[in-house]
C-alpha positions in Angstrom: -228.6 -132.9 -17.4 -228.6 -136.6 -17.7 -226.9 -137.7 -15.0 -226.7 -141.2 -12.7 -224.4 -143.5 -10.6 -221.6 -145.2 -11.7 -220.9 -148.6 -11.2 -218.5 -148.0 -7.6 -221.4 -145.7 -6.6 -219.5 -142.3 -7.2 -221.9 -139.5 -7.8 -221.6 -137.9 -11.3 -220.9 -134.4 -11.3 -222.5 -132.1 -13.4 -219.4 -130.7 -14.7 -218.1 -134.3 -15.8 -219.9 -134.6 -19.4 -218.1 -130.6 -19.8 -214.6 -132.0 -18.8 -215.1 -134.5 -20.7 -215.7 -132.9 -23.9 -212.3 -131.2 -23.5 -210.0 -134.7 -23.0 -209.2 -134.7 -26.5 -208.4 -131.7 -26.9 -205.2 -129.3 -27.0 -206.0 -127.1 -24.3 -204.8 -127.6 -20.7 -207.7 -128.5 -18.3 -207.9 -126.1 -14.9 -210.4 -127.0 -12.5 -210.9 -124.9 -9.4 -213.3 -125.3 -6.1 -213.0 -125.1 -3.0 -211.1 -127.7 -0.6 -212.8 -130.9 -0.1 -215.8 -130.2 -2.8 -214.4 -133.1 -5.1 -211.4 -132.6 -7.2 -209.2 -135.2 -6.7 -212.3 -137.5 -7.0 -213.2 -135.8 -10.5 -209.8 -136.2 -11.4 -209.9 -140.0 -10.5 -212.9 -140.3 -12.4 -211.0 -138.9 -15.8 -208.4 -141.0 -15.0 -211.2 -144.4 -15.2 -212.1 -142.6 -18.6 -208.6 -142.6 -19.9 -207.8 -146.0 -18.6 -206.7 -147.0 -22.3 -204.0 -144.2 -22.1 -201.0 -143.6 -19.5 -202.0 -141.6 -17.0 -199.6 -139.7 -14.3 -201.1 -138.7 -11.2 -199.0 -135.8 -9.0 -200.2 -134.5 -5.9 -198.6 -131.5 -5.3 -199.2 -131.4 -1.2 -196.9 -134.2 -1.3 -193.8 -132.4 -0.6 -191.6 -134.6 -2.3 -193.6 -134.9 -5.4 -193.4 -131.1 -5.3 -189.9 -130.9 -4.6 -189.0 -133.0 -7.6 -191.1 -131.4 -9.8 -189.8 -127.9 -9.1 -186.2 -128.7 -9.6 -186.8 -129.1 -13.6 -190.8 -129.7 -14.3 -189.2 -130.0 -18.2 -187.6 -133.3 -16.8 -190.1 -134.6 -14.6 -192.3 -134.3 -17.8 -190.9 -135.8 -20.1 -188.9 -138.6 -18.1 -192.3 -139.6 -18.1 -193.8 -139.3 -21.3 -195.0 -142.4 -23.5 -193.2 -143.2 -26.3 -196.0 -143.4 -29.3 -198.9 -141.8 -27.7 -200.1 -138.6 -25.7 -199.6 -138.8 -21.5 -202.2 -137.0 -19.5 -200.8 -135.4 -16.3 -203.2 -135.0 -13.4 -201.9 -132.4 -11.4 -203.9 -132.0 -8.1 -203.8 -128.9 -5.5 -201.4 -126.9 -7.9 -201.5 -123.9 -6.2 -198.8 -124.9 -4.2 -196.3 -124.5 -6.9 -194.7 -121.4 -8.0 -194.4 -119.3 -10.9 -197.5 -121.9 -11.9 -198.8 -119.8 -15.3 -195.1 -119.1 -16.3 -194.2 -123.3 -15.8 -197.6 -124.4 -17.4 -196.7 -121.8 -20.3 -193.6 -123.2 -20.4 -194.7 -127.3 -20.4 -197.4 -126.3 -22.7 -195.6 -125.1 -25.4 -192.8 -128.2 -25.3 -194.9 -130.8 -24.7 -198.8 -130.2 -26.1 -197.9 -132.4 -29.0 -197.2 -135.3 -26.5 -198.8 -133.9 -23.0 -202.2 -133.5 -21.8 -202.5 -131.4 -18.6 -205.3 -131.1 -16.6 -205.0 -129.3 -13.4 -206.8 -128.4 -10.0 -206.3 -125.5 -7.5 -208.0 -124.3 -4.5 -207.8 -120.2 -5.7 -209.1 -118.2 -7.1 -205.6 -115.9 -6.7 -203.9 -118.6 -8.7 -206.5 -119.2 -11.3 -206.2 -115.5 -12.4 -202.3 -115.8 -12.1 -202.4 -118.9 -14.1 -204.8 -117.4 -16.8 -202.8 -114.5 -17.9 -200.1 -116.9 -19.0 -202.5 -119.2 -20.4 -204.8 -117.0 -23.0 -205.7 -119.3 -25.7 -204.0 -122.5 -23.6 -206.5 -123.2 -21.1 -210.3 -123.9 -20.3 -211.1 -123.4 -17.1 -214.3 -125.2 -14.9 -214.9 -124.3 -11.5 -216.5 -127.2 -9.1 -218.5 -126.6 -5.9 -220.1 -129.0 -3.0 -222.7 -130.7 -4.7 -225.6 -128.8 -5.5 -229.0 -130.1 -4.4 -229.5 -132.3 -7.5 -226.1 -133.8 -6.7 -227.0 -134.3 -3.3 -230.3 -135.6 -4.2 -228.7 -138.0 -6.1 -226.6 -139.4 -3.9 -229.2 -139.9 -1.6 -231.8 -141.1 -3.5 -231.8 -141.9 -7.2 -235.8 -141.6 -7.7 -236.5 -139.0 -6.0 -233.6 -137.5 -8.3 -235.2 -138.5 -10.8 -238.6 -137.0 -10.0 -237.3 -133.9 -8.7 -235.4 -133.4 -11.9 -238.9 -133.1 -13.7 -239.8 -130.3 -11.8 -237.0 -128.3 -12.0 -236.8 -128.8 -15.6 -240.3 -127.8 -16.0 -238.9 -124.3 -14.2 -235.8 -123.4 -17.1 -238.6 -124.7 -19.7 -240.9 -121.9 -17.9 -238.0 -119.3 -18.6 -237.8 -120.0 -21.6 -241.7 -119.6 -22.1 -243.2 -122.3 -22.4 -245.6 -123.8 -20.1 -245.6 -125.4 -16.4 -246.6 -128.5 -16.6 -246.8 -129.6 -12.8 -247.3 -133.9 -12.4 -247.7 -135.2 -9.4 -245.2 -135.7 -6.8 -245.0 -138.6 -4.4 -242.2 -138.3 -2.1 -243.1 -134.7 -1.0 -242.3 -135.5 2.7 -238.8 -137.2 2.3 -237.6 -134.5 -0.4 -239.0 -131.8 2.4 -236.7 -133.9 4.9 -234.2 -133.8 2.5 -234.1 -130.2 1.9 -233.6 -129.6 5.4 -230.9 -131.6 5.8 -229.0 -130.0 3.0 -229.3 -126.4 4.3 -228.4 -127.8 8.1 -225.3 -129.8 6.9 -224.3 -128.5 3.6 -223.1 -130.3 0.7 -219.4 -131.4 1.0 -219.4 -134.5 -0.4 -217.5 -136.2 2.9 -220.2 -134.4 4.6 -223.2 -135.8 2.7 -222.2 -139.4 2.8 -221.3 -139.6 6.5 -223.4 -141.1 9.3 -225.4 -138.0 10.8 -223.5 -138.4 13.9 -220.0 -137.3 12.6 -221.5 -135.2 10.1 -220.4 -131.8 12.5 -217.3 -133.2 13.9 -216.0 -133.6 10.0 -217.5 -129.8 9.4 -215.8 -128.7 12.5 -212.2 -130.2 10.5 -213.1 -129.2 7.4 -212.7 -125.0 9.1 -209.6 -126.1 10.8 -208.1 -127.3 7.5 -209.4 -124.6 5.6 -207.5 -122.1 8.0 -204.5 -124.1 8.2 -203.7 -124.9 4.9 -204.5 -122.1 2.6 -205.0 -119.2 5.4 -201.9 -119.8 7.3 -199.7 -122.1 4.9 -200.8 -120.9 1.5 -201.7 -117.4 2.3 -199.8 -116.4 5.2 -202.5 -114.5 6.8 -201.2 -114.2 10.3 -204.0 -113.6 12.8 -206.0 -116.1 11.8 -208.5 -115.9 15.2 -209.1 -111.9 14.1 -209.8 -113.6 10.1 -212.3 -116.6 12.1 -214.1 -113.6 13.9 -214.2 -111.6 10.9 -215.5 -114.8 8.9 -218.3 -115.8 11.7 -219.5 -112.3 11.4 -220.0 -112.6 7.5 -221.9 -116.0 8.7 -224.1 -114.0 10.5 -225.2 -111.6 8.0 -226.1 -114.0 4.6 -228.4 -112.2 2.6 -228.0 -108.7 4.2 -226.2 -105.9 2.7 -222.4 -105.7 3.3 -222.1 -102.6 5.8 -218.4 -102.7 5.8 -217.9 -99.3 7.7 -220.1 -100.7 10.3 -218.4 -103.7 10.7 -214.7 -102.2 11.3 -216.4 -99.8 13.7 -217.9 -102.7 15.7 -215.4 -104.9 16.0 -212.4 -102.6 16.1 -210.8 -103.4 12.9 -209.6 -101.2 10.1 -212.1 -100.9 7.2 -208.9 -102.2 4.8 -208.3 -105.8 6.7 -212.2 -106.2 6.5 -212.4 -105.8 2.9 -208.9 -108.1 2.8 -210.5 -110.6 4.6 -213.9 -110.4 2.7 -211.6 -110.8 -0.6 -209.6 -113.7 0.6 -212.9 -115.6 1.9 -214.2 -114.9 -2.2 -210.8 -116.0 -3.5 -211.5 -119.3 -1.5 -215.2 -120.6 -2.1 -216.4 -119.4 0.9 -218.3 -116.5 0.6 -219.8 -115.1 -2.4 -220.6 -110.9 -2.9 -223.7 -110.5 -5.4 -224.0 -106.9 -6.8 -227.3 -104.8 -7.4 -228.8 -104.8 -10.3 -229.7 -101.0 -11.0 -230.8 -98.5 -13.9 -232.0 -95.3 -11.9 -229.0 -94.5 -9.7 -231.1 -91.6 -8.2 -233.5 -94.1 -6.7 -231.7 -97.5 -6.1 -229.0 -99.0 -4.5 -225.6 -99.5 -6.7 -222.8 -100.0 -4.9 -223.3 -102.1 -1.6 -223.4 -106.0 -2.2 -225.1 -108.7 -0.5 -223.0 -112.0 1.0 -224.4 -115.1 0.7 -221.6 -118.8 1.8 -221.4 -121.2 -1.2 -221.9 -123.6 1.6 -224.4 -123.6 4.5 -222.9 -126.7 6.3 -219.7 -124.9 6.7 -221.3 -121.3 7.2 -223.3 -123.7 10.5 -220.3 -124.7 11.5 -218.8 -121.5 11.5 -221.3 -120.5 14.2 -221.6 -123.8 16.1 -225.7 -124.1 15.3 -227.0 -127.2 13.8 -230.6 -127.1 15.1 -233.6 -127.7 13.3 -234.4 -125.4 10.3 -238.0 -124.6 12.1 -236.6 -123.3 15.1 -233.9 -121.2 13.6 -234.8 -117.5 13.7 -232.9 -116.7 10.5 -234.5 -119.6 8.2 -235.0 -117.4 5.8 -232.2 -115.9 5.1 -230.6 -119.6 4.9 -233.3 -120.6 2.2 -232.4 -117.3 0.4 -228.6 -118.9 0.5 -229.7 -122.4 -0.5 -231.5 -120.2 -3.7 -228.2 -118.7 -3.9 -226.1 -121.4 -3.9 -228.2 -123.4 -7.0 -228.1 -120.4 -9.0 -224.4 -120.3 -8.8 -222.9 -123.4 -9.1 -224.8 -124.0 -12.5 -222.5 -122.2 -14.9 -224.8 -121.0 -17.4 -226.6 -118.7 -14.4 -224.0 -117.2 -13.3 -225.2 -113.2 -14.2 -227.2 -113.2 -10.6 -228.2 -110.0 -8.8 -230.6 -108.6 -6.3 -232.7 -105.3 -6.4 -233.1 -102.7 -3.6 -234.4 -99.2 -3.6 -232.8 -96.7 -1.6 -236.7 -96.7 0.3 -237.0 -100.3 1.0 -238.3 -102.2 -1.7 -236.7 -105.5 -2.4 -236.4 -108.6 -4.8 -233.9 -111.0 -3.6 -232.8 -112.0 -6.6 -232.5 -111.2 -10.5 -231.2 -113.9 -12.6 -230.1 -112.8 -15.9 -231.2 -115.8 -18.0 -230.3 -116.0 -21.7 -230.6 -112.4 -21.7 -233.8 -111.6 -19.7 -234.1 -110.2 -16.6 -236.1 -112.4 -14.4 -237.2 -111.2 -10.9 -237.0 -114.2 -8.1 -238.6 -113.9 -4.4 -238.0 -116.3 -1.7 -241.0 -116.5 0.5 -240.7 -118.8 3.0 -244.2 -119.4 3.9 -247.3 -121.4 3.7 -249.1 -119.9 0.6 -253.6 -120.9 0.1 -253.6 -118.8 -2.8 -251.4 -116.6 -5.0 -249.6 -113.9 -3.3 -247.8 -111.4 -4.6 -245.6 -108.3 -2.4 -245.7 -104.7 -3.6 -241.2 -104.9 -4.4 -242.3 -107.7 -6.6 -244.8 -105.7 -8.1 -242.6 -102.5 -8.4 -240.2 -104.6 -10.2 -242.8 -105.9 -12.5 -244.0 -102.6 -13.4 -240.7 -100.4 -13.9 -238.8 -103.0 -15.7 -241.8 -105.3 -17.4 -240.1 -108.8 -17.4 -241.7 -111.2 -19.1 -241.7 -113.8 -16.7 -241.4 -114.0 -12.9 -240.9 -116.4 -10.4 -242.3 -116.5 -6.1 -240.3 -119.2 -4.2 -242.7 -121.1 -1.7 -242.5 -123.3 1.3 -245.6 -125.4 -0.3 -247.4 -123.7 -3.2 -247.7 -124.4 -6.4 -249.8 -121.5 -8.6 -250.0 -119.3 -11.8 -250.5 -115.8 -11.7 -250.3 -112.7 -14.4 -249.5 -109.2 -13.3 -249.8 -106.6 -17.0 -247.4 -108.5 -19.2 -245.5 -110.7 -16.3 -246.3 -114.3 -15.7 -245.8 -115.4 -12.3 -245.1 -118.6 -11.5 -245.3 -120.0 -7.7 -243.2 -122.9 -7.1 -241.7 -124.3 -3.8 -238.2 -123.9 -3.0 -236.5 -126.9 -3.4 -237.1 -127.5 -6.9 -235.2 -124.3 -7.5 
């Protein structure tokens, strides 16, 4: 992943060099993510790299743009179409438009000769709509809040930069080859650092704001959230009974979805809880992991855990900003900040947890080019390699190959039969 700064100072995304690939190409370009994570940046971005070609721009939350482009989007196409070479059409925030799959179907098959279209949406609902129009048509990417290298990045390109040698030393270790821990100089600030991400999140509005309005512009970022694609978009009515719901989900990240318990707690039918829990995945907030499982006699298949793609907007959610040290549930919130960098990077995305139906746990098990590999997040000061008994069990029903403890500060090798453990702290994950 090489990635740096551009010349205006925009941060890279990781998905750019991807996009990129696909410019030239036939195939209509769908990104999805949620609100405010980036998309009309990216798609600014692709327009810089096609500066040599004619570019049209639509927002559809214009309602005028959308008006005209609903009364014949054959017209408005080609009206606009250059004369001896291919126009690319940037269509921002297309979920707003209806019948999207059928009219992209439609534009696709007049104008792929002469049109590029490369699109962005805020559903997941749509995507799917949109994709079973669009088999062999489209390529989809999906793009988050920045992940911690992003944010890194954007905060300081050299501790980036030595960062990134540590967490590539971590896939080379999956792939079996050796650790090779260097030194590391800016331990303190990337600690600081860390912090800062799982208090505030990383919305790229959020990130680069002065620390002072960093909350107030979380606190919009819900109300905008609700208002356009709860209310507006998705009609969802009782949108304080969906915020109570949704704060309820922010207090439970990394537990095990009870969803009986839930209805019977809060009064609320078991069938608008799972409604709500669906339209919260549909729209980047929350994310439901299943268990991973062989013996269903002895562990847990069914019940998932919840875990926010974001924890500045999960804080916010619940009105708590204070330091990670005081915060009862830090570790659950490093178990999300785990999460979160296992999912936004594509090629992970096969992540699952383990749970017996008699207790023992390992928070995560990351299917990794087709190996199971066994992940604990122990938020602690280590002296020496440590190593619990569900890690163990683990180990010695399923025999991985490799295995990986998550620290707060240690760095360490260890071998249990056939597994090599590696100790590593958390925030080169």
């Amino acid at each position: 992943m090489k990635i740096k700064k551009s010349k205006d100072n925009l941060i890279p995304r990781q998905i750019l060099p991807k996009v990129f690939s696909w410019l030239f190409e036939k195939e209509i370009i769908i990104i999805n993510g949620p609100r405010q994570a980036g998309k009309t940046t990216l798609l600014f971005q692709i327009k810089e790299k096609l500066k040599k070609e004619k570019v049209v721009y639509v927002n559809f939350e214009d309602s005028f743009q959308l008006e005209a482009f609903l009364k014949s989007p054959k017209d408005f196409v080609s009206l606009q179409l250059a004369k001896n070479k291919k126009t690319y059409f940037l269509f921002d925030e297309f979920q707003y438009v209806k019948n999207a799959g059928k009219i992209l179907k439609l534009l696709f098959d007049q104008f792929f000769e002469k049109a590029k279209f490369i699109i962005t949406g805020s559903s997941n609902l749509q995507i799917r709509e949109i994709a079973s129009y669009l088999v062999g048509r489209a390529i989809f990417f999906n793009l988050y809040p920045f992940s911690f290298s992003e944010f890194l990045l954007a905060k300081d390109e050299s501790l980036f930069k030595q960062w990134q040698t540590f967490n590539k030393n971590l896939y080379s270790f999956l792939l079996g080859k050796k650790f090779s821990k260097t030194s590391f100089i800016f331990e303190e600030k990337l600690k600081n650092l860390f912090e800062e991400y799982l208090i505030f999140g990383g919305y790229p509005a959020i990130v680069l704001s002065e620390n002072k309005k960093k909350q107030e512009r979380l606190f919009s970022l819900i109300e905008t959230y609700i208002e356009k694609d709860i209310i507006k978009y998705l009609k969802i009515g009782n949108f304080l009974e969906f915020k109570k719901i949704t704060k309820v989900f922010a207090s439970q990240i990394g537990n095990l979805v009870n969803y009986s318990g839930m209805a019977s707690e809060m009064g609320v039918s078991l069938f608008e809880i799972k409604k709500i829990a669906a339209v919260l995945e549909n729209t980047f907030v929350i994310k439901l992991i299943p268990p991973f499982y062989s013996n269903k006699m002895t562990e847990i298949k069914k019940a998932p855990k919840v875990y926010f793609l974001d924890l500045g907007l999960r804080n916010a959610l619940i009105a708590d900003f204070r330091s990670l040290d005081i915060r009862f549930e830090k570790g659950a919130m490093v178990e999300n900040f785990v999460f979160q960098n296992f999912y936004y990077r594509k090629e992970l995305s096969h992540l699952y947890f383990w749970r017996t139906k008699m207790g023992a746990e390992v928070d995560f098990i990351l299917d990794y080019q087709g190996e199971m590999v066994p992940f604990e997040v122990k938020y602690q000061e280590f002296d020496k390699e440590k190593i619990s008994r569900s890690f163990l069990s683990f180990c010695d029903t399923y025999k991985p190959k490799r295995g990986v403890v998550l620290t707060k500060n240690y760095f360490g090798q260890k071998k249990f039969n056939q597994t090599k453990i590696l100790f590593l702290p958390v925030y080169f994950i």
